[in-house]
TORLO-390105 format. One record per atom (N, C-alpha, C): x, z, y; residue in three letters. Coordinates in pm, whole numbers, plus 50000, padded with zeros to 5 digits. Layout:
N
+-------+-------+-------+-----+
:     X :     Z :     Y :  aa :
+-------+-------+-------+-----+
:     X :     Z :     Y : ala :
...
+-------+-------+-------+-----+
This chain:
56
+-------+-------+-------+-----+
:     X :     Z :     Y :  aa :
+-------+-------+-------+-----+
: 10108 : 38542 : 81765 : unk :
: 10236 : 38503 : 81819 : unk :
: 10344 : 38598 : 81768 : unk :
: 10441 : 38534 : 81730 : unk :
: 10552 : 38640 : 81659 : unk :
: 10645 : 38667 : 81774 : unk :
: 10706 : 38818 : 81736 : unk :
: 10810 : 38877 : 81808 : unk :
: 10902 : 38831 : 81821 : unk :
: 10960 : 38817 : 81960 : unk :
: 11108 : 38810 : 81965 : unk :
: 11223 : 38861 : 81900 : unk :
: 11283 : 38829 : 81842 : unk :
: 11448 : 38899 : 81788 : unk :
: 11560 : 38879 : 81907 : unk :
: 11522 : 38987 : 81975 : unk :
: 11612 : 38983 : 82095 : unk :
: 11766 : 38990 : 82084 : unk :
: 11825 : 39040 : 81961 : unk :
: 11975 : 39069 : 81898 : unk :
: 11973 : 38949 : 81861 : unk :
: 11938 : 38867 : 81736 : unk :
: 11931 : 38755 : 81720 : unk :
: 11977 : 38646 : 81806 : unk :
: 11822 : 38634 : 81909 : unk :
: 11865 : 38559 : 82021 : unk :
: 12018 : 38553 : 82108 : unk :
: 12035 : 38657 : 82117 : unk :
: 12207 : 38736 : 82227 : unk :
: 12283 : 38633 : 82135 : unk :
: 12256 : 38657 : 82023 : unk :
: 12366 : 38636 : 81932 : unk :
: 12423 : 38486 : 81909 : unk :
: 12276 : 38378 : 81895 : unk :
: 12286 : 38228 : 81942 : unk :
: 12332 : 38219 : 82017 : unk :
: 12283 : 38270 : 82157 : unk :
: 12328 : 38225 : 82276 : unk :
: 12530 : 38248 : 82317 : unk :
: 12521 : 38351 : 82255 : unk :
: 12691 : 38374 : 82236 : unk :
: 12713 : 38270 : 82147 : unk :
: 12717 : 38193 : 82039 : unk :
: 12755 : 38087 : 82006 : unk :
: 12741 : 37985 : 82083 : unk :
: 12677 : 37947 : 82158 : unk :
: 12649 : 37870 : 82178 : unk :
: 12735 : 37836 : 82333 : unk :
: 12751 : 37937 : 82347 : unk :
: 12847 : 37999 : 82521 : unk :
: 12977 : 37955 : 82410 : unk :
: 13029 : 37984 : 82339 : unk :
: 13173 : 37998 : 82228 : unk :
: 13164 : 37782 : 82258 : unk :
: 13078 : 37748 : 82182 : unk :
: 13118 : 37608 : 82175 : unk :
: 13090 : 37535 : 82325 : unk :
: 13063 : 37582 : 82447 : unk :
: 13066 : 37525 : 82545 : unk :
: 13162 : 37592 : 82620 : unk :
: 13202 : 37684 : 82601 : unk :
: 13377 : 37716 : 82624 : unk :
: 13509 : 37633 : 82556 : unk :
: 13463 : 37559 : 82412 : unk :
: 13526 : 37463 : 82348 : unk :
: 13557 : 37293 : 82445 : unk :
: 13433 : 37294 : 82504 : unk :
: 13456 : 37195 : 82605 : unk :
: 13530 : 37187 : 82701 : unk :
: 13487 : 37326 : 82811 : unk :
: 13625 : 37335 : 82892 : unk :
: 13721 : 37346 : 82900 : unk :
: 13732 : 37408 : 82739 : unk :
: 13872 : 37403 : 82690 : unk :
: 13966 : 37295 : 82669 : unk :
: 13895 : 37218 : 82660 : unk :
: 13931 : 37074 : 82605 : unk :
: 13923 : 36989 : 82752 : unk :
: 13867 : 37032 : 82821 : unk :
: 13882 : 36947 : 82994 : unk :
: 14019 : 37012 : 83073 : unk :
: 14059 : 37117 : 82981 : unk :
: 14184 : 37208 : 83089 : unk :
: 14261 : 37120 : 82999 : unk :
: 14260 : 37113 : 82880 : unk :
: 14369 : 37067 : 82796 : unk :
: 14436 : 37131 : 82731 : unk :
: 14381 : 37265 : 82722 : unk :
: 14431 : 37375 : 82647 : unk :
: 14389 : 37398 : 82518 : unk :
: 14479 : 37351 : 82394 : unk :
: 14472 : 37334 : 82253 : unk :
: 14388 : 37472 : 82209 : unk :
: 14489 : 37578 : 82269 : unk :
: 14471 : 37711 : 82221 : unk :
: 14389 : 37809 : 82291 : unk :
: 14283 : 37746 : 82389 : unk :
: 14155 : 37832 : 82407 : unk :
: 14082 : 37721 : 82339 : unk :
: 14095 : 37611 : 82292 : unk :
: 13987 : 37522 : 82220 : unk :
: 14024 : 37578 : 82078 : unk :
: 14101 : 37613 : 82029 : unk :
: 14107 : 37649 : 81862 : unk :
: 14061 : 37821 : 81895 : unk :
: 14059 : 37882 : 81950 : unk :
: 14006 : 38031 : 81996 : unk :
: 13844 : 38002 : 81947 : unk :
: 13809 : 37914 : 82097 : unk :
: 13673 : 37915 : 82110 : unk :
: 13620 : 37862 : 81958 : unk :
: 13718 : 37800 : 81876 : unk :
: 13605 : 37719 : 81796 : unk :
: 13643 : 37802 : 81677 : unk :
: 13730 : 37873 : 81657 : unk :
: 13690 : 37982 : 81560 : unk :
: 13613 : 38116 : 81601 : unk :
: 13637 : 38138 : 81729 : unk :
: 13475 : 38269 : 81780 : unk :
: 13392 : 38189 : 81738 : unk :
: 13317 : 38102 : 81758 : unk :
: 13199 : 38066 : 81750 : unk :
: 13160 : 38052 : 81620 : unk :
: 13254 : 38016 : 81514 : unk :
: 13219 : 37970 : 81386 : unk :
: 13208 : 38087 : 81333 : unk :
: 13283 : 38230 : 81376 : unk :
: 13317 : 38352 : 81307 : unk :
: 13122 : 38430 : 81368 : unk :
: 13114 : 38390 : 81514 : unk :
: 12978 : 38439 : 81536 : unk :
: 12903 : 38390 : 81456 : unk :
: 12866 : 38284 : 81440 : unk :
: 12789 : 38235 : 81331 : unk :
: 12743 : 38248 : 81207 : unk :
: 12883 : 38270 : 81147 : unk :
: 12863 : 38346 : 80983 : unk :
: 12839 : 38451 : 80977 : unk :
: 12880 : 38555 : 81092 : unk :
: 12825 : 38700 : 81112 : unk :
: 12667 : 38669 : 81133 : unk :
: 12614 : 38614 : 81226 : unk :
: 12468 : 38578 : 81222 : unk :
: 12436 : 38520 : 81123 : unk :
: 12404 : 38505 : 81074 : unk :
: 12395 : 38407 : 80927 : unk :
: 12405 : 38548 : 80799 : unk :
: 12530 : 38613 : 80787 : unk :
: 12508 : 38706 : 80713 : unk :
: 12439 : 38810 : 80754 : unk :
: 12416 : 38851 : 80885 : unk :
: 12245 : 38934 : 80890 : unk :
: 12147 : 38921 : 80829 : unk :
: 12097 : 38751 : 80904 : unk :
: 11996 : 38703 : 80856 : unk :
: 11949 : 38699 : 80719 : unk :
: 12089 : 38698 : 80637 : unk :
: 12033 : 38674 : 80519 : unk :
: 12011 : 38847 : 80461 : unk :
: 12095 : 38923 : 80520 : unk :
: 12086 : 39094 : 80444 : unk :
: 11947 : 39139 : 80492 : unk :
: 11909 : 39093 : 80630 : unk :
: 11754 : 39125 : 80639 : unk :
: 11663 : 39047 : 80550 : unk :
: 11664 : 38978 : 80488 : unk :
: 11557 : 38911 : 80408 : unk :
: 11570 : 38977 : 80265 : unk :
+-------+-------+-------+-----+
């Protein structure tokens, strides 16, 4: 059974919190925590993403 990547994991889950903050954003009606949230999340992402790839 392989190890957890517990940083990793944090790190999805903060995206993933970023694009379901995009929703409520979008239920308040607020343009500008929905363009916030959806560039955190995209910016978390490529930061995860460029780990992933410097560890390999």
């Amino acid at each position: 059974m392989k190890k957890i990547n517990v940083p990793m994991l944090l790190l999805a889950t903060l995206v993933i919190l970023m694009f379901v903050a995009v929703g409520v954003a979008i239920a308040f009606r607020n343009i500008w925590l929905v363009l916030l949230f959806l560039l955190l999340g995209f910016a978390i992402m490529g930061f995860g993403l460029s780990l992933k790839k410097k560890k390999k």
